[in-house]
ROMI-859485 format. One record per residue (C-alpha): x, y, z; residue number from 1. Coordinates in nm, 4 decimals. Layout:
BEGIN
       c1       c2       c3 resi
        X        Y        Z  NUM
...
This chain:
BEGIN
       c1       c2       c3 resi
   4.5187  -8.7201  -2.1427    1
   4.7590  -8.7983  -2.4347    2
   4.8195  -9.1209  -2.4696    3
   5.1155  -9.2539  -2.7740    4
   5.0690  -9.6155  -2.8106    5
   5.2807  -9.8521  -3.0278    6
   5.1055 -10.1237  -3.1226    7
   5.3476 -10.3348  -3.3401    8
   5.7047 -10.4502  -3.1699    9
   5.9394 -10.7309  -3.1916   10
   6.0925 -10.9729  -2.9405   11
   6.4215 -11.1375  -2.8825   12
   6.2852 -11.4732  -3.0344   13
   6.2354 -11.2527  -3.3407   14
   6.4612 -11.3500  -3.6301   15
   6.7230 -11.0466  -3.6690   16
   6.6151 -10.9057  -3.3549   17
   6.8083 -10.7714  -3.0327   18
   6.8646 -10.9829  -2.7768   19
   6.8027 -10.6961  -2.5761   20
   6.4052 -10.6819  -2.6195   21
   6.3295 -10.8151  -2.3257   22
   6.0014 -10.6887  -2.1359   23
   6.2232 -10.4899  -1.8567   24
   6.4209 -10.3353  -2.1502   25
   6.1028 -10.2793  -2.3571   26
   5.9439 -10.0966  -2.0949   27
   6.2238  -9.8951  -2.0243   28
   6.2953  -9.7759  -2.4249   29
   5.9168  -9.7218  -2.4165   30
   5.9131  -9.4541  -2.1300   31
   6.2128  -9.3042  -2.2914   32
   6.0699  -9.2408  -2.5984   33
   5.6904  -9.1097  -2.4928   34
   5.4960  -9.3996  -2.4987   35
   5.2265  -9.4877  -2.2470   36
   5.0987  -9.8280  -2.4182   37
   5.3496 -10.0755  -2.6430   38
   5.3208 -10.3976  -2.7739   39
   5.4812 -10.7170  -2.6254   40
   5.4996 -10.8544  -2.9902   41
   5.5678 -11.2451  -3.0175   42
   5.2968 -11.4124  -2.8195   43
   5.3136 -11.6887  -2.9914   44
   5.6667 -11.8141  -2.9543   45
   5.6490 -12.0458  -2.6281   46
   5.9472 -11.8832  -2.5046   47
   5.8752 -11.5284  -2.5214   48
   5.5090 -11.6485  -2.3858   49
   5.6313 -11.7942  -2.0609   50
   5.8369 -11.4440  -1.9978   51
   5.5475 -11.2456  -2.0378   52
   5.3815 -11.4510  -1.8050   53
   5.6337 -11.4431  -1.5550   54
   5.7383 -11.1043  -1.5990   55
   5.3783 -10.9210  -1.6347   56
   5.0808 -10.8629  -1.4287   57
   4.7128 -10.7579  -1.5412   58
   4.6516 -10.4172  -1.4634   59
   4.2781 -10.4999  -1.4508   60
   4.2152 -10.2975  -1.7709   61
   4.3282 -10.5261  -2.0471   62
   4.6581 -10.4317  -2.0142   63
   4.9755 -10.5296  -1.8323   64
   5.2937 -10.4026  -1.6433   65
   5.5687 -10.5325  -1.5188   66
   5.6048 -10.7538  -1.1856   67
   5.7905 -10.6172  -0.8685   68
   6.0959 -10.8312  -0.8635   69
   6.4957 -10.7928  -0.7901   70
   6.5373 -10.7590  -1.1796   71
   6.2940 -10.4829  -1.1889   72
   6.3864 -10.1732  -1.2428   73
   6.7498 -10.2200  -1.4291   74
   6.8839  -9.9949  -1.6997   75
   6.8395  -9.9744  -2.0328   76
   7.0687 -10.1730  -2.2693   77
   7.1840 -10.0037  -2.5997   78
   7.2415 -10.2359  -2.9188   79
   7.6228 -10.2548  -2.7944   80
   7.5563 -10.3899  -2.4540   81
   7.6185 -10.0458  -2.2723   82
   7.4380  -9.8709  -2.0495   83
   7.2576  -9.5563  -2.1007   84
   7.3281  -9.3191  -1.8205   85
   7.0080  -9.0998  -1.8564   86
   6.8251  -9.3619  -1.7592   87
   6.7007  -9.4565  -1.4190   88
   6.4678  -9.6993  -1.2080   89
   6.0793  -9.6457  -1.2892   90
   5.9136  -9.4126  -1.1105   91
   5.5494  -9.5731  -0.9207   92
   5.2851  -9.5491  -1.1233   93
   5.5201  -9.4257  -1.4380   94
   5.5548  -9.7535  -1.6170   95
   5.4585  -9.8143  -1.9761   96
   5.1736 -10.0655  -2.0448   97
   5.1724 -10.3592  -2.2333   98
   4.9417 -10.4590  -2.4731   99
   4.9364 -10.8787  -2.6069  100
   5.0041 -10.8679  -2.9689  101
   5.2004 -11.0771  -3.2047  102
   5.2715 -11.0447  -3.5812  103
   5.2186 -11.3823  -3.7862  104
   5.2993 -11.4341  -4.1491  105
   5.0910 -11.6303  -4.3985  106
   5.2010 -11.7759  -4.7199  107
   4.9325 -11.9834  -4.8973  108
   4.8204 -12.0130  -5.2675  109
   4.4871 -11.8053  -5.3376  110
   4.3331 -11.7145  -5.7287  111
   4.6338 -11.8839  -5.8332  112
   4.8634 -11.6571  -5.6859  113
   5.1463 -11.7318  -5.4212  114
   5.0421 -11.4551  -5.1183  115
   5.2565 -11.3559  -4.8441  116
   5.0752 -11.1656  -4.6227  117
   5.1744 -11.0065  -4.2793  118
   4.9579 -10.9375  -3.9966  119
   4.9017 -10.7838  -3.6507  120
   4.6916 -10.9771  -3.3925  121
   4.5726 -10.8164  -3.0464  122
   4.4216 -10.9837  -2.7776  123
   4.2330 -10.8937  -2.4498  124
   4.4107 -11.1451  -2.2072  125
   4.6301 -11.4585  -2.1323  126
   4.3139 -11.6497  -2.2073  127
   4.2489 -11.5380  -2.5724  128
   4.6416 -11.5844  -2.6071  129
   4.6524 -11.9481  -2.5066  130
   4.3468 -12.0277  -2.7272  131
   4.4931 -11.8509  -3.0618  132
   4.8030 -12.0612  -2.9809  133
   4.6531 -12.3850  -2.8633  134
   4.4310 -12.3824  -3.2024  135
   4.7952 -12.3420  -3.4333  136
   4.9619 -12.5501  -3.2588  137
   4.6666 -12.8013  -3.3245  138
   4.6891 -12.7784  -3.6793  139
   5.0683 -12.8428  -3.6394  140
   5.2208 -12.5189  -3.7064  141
   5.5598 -12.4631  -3.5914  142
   5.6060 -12.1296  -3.3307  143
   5.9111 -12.2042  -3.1775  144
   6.1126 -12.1712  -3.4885  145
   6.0679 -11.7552  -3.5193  146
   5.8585 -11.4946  -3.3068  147
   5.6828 -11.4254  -3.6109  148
   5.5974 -11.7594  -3.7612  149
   5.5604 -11.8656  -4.0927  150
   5.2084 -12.0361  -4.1059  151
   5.0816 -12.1977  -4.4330  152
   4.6966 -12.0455  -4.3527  153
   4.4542 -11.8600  -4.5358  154
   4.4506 -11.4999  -4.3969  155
   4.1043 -11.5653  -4.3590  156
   4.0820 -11.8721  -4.2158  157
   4.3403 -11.7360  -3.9189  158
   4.0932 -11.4213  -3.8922  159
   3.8099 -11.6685  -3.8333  160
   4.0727 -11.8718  -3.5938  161
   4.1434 -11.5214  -3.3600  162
   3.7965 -11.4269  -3.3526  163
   3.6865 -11.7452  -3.2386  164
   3.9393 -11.6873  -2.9124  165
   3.7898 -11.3589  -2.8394  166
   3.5123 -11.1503  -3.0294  167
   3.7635 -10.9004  -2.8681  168
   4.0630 -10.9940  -3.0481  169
   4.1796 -10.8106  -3.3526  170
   4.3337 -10.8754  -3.6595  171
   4.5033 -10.5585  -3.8426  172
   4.7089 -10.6322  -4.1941  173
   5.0526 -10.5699  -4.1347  174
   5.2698 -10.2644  -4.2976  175
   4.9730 -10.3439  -4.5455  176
   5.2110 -10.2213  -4.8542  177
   5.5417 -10.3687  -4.8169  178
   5.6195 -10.5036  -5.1637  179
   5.6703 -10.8965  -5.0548  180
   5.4800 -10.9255  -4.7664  181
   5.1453 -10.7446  -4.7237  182
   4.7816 -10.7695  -4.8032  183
   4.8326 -10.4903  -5.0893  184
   5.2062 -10.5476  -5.1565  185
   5.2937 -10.5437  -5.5319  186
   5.4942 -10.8841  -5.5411  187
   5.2010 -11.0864  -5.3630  188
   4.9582 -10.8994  -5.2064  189
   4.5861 -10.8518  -5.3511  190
   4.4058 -10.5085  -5.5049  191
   4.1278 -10.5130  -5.2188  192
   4.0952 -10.5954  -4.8805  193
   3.7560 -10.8270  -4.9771  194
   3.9849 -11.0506  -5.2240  195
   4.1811 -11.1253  -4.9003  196
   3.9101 -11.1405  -4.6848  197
   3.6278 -11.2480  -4.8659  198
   3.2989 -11.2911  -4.6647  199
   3.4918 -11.1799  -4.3136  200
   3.6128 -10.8171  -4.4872  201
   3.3344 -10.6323  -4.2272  202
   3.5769 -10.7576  -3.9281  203
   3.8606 -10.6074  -4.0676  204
   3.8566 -10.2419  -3.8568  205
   4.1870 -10.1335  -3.9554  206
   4.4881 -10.1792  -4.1969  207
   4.9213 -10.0876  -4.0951  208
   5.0352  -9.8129  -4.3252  209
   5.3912  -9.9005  -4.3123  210
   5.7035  -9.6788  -4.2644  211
   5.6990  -9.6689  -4.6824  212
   5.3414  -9.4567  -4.7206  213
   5.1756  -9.2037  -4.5169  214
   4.8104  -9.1687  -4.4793  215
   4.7616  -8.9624  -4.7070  216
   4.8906  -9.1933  -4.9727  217
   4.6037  -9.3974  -4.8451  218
   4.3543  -9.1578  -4.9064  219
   4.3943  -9.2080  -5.2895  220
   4.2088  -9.5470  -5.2183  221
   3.8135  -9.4768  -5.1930  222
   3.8036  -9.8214  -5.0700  223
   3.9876  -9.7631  -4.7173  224
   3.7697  -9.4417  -4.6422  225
   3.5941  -9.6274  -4.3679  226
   3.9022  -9.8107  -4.2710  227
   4.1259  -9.6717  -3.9720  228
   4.5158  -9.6165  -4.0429  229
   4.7418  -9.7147  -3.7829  230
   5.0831  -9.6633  -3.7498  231
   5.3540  -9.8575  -3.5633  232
   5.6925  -9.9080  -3.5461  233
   5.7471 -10.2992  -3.5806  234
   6.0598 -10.2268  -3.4193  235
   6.3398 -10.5038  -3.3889  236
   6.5114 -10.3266  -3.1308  237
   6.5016 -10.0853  -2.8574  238
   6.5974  -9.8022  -3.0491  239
   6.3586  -9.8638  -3.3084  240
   6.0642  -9.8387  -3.0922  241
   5.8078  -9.5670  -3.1835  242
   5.9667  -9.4547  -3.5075  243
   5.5614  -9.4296  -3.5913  244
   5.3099  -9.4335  -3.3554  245
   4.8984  -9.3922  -3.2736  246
   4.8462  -9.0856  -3.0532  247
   4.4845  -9.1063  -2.8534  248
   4.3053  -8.9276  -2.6050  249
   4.2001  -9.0900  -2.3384  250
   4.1545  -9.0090  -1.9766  251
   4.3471  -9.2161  -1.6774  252
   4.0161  -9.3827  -1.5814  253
   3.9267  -9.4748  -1.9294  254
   4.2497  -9.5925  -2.0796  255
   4.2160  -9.9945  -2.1278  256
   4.1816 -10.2330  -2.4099  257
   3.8581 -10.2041  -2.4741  258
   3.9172  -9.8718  -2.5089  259
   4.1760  -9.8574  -2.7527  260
   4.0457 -10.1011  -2.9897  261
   3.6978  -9.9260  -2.9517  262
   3.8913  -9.6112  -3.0834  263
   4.0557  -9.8102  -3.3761  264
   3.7191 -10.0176  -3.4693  265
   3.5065  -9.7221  -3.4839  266
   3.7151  -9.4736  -3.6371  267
   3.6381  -9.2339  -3.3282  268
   3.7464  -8.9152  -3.4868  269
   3.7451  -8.7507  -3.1617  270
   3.9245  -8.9951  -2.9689  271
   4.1927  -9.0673  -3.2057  272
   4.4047  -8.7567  -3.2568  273
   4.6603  -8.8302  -3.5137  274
   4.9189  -9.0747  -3.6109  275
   5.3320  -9.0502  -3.5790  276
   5.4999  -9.1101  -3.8918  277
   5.8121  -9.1626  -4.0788  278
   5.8299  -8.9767  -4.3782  279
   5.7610  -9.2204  -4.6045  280
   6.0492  -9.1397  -4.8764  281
   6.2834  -9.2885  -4.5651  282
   6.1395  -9.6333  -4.5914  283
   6.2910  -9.9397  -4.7591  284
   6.0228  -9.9593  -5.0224  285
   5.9321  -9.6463  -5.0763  286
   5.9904  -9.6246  -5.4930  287
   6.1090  -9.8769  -5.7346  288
   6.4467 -10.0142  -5.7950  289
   6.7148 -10.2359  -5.7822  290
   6.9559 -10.2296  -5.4875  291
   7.2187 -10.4747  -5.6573  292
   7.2622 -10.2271  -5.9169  293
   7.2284  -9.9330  -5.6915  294
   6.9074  -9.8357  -5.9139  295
   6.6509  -9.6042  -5.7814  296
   6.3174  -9.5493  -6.0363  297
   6.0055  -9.3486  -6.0496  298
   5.7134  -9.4794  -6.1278  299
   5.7140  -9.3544  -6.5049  300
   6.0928  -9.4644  -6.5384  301
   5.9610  -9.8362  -6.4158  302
   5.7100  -9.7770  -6.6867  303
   5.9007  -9.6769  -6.9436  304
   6.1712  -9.9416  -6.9008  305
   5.9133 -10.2121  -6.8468  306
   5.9477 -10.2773  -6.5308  307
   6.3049 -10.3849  -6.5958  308
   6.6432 -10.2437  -6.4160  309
   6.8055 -10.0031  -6.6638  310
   7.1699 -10.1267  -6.5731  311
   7.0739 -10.5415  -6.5738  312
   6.7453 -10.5612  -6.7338  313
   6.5787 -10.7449  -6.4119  314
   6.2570 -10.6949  -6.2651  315
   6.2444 -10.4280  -6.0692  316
   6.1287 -10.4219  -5.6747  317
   5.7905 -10.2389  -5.7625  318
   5.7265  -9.9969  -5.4760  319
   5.5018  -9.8162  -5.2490  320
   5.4511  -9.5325  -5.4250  321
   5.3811  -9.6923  -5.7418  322
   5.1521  -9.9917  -5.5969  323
   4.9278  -9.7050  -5.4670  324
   4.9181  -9.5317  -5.7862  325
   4.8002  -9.8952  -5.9434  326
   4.5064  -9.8932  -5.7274  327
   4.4298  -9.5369  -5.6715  328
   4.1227  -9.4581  -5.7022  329
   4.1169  -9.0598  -5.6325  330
   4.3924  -8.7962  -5.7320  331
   4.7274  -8.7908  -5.4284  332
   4.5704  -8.4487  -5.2872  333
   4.7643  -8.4773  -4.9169  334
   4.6474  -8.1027  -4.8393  335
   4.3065  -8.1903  -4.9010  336
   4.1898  -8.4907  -4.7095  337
   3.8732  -8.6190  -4.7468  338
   3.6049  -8.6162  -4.5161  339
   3.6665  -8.8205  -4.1580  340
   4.0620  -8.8736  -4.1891  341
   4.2457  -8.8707  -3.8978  342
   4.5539  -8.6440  -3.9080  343
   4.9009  -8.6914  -3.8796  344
   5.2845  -8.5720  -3.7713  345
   5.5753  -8.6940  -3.9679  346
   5.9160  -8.7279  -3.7610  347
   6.2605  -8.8009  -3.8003  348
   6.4075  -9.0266  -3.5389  349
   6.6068  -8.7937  -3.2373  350
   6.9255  -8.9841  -3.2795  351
   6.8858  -8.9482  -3.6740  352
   6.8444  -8.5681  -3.5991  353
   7.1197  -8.5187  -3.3840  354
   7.3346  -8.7381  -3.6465  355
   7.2461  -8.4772  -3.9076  356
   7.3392  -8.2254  -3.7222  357
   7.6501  -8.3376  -3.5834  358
   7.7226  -8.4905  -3.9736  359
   7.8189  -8.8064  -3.7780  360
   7.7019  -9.1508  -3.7779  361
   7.4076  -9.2858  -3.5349  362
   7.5712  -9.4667  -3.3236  363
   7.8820  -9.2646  -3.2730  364
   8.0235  -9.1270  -2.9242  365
   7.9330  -8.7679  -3.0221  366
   7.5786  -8.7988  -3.0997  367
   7.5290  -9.0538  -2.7961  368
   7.6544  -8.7361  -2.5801  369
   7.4456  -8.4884  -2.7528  370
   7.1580  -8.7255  -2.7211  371
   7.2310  -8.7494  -2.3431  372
   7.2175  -8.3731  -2.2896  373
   6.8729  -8.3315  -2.4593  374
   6.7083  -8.6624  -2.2366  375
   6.8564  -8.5467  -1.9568  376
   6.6534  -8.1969  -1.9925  377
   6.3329  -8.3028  -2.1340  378
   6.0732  -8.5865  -2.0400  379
   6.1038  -8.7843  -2.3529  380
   6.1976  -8.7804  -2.7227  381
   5.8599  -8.7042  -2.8315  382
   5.8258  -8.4462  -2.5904  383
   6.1315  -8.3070  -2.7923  384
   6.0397  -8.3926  -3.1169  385
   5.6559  -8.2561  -3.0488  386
   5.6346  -8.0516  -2.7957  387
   5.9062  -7.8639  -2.6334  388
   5.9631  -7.4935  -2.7051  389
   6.2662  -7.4583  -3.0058  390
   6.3948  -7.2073  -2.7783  391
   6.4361  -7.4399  -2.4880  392
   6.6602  -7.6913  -2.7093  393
   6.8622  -7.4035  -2.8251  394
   6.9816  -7.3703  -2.4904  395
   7.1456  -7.7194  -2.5271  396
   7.2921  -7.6754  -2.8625  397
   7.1811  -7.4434  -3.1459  398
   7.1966  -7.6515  -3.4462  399
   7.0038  -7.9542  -3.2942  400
   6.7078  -7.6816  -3.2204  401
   6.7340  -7.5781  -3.6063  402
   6.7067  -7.9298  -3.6992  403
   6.4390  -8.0223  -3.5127  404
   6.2599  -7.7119  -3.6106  405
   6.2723  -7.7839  -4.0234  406
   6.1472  -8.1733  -3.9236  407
   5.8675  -8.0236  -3.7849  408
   5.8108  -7.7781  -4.0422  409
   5.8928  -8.0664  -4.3194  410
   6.1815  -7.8698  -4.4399  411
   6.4240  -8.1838  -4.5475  412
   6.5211  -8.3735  -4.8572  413
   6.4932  -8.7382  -4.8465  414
   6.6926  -8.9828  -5.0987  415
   6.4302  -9.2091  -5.1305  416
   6.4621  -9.5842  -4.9981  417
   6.3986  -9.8867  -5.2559  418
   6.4100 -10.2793  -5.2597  419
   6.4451 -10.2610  -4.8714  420
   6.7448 -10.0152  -4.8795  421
   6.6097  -9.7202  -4.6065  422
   6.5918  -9.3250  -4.7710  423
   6.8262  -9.1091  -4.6205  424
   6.7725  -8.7916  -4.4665  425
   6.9272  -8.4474  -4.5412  426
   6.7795  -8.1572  -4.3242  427
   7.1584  -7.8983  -4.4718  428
   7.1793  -7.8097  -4.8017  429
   7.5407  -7.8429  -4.9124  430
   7.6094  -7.4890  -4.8891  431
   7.4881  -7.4883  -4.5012  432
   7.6661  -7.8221  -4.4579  433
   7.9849  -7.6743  -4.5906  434
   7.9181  -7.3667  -4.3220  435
   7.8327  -7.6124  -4.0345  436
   8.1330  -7.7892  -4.1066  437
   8.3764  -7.4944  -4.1325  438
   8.2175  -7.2713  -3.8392  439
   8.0915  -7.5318  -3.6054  440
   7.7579  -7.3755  -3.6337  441
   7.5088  -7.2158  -3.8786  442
   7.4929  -6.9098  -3.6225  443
């Protein structure tokens, strides 16, 4: 059984999150999109805490799902505050699970460097929760100022501190190359995973590639060939939700925590099918640059300006590609993967899709009722974006099938993203844009 789990959310108690990431509004953006497992993100804020408790229930695997109560089901709330009229009350037995995770962020002084490093904790139960929390809050560090604190600890010592709850518990580095705040990021991060880690590298299973790299950026580093590569969406609201994701198979009987994490610690090749991905020229770190000037560099043009902006002649926001290509240690090859990587899809978000198509913005009327149509006809957006038959969309409008065929095929051009400005996506050329436009379709 496919199972699409996204391991790496946000909460309302989230700094610049939605208010509308609430567990019952989670759950129900999850089963929209595809997703059988997602992240409650947060545990560690007392507030969001005491709502998981009161909202979730142990499915006896490791996992959790929502309480009977008056509140649940309700409808889906979009970032407006509307209603979503596709959706409808759970169906038994057709809820997402949760899994406890959180996403903390350490800033501490190491080798005489300032690091800020990200990362993704998941735990087993309530009971590893409460001790990971308990032990902070001990050493007097604030969570009820952000859903992802800000804790002045050694990402070491708070590996030691969540293995200590639970031997079970699991500590992945978060969107591991985000220039400012990751365990290889450019502007504080380190060159290895054991000058993080030191001594306690062996318990780190797995590293976050980020929406700004792909795996097979990763593969350049020799270093990481034993390490799994996980993908998530760290999404701060509902819509965001598996914009990349971990695909697994795993039968009904078998799905659980252990499971999962058994899949991620051990690399199980046969278990772990592929990951979901954003192409990674669409995230906001993607190359180099300098948004306040509206600069946008290669690699060799950050070189050969020295690493200054060619319009102010400030540092540059080094990027993804280029902090990879720092560390690399084997030629960028991504049709020839080496030996025991796990494959991937890249996507474009549905609504992004459907907003190309249309040549309208996101969020607008038109793509809302397009968007509508397609959920209304198929299970889910990944069954749409994966699986469904081209022909089958076509029934529902032409140039959305077209669209969603060249995604799949890879057949796009991306402006690349920079210092945290996203890439945007162009599936037309100009001359079929100008056709689209004129003829109301390309057929």
């Amino acid at each position: 059984m496919r199972i699409i789990a996204d391991l790496h959310i946000h909460s309302k108690f989230s700094r610049a999150c939605s208010k509308n990431l609430t567990p019952v509004n989670i759950a129900l953006a999850a089963k929209r999109k595809g997703l059988q497992v997602v992240a409650t993100g947060d545990f560690t804020h007392p507030g969001w805490l005491k709502m998981l408790k009161d909202e979730l229930v142990s499915a006896g695997n490791g996992l959790y799902t929502l309480k009977e109560s008056g509140d649940h089901p309700r409808p889906l709330l979009t970032k407006e505050g509307r209603k979503s009229p596709s959706d409808s009350p759970f169906s038994k037995g057709g809820e997402p699970l949760f899994m406890l995770a959180t996403e903390i962020s350490c800033i501490y002084k190491k080798g005489g460097k300032a690091r800020r490093v990200h990362h993704c904790i998941l735990a087993p139960d309530f009971n590893a929760v409460d001790k990971i929390v308990a032990r902070l809050e001990g050493m007097g560090k604030n969570l009820k100022s952000d859903g992802r604190p800000i804790i002045g600890l050694d990402s070491k010592d708070l590996l030691k501190l969540v293995l200590d709850a639970s031997d079970k518990c699991m500590l992945i580095p978060a969107h591991a190359w985000t220039p400012w705040f990751a365990v290889f990021g450019s502007e504080s991060g380190f060159d290895s995973l054991e000058e993080c880690f030191d001594e306690l590298t062996p318990h780190i299973h797995a590293i976050e590639t980020g929406l700004s790299s792909d795996p097979s950026m990763n593969w350049q580093l020799k270093s990481l060939d034993k390490i799994t590569l996980v993908s998530n969406s760290d999404a701060h609201s509902p819509d965001n939700l598996a914009r990349e994701a971990n695909v697994f198979e795993i039968s009904a009987q078998d799905l659980s925590y252990d499971e999962i994490t058994r899949i991620i610690r051990e690399k199980d090749l046969k278990k772990f099918l592929y990951t979901i991905e954003f192409f990674p020229e669409e995230g906001k770190y993607h190359i180099d640059g300098h948004r306040a000037c509206g600069v946008r560099m290669m690699p060799e043009e950050t070189k050969k300006n020295k690493g200054l902006c060619s319009k102010c002649k400030k540092p540059v926001t080094v990027g993804v590609l280029n902090r990879v290509a720092q560390i690399a240690e084997r030629p960028y090859e991504p049709k020839n993967p080496p030996p025991g990587m796990i494959p991937y899809k890249s996507i474009v978000p549905l609504r992004e899709i459907i907003a190309e198509a249309l040549d309208m913005g996101k969020t607008s009327k038109a793509v809302d009722s397009e968007y509508e149509k397609i959920m209304k006809n198929f299970r889910s957006e990944f069954s749409v974006l994966l699986d469904v038959d081209i022909k089958d969309i076509k029934d529902i409008n032409p140039d959305i099938a077209e669209a969603v065929a060249r995604v799949r095929a890879g057949k796009l051009k991306i402006n690349p993203g920079y210092d945290g400005e996203y890439g945007t996506v162009k599936i037309w050329s100009d001359k079929e844009r100008k056709k689209l436009n004129d003829q109301g379709n390309l057929f």
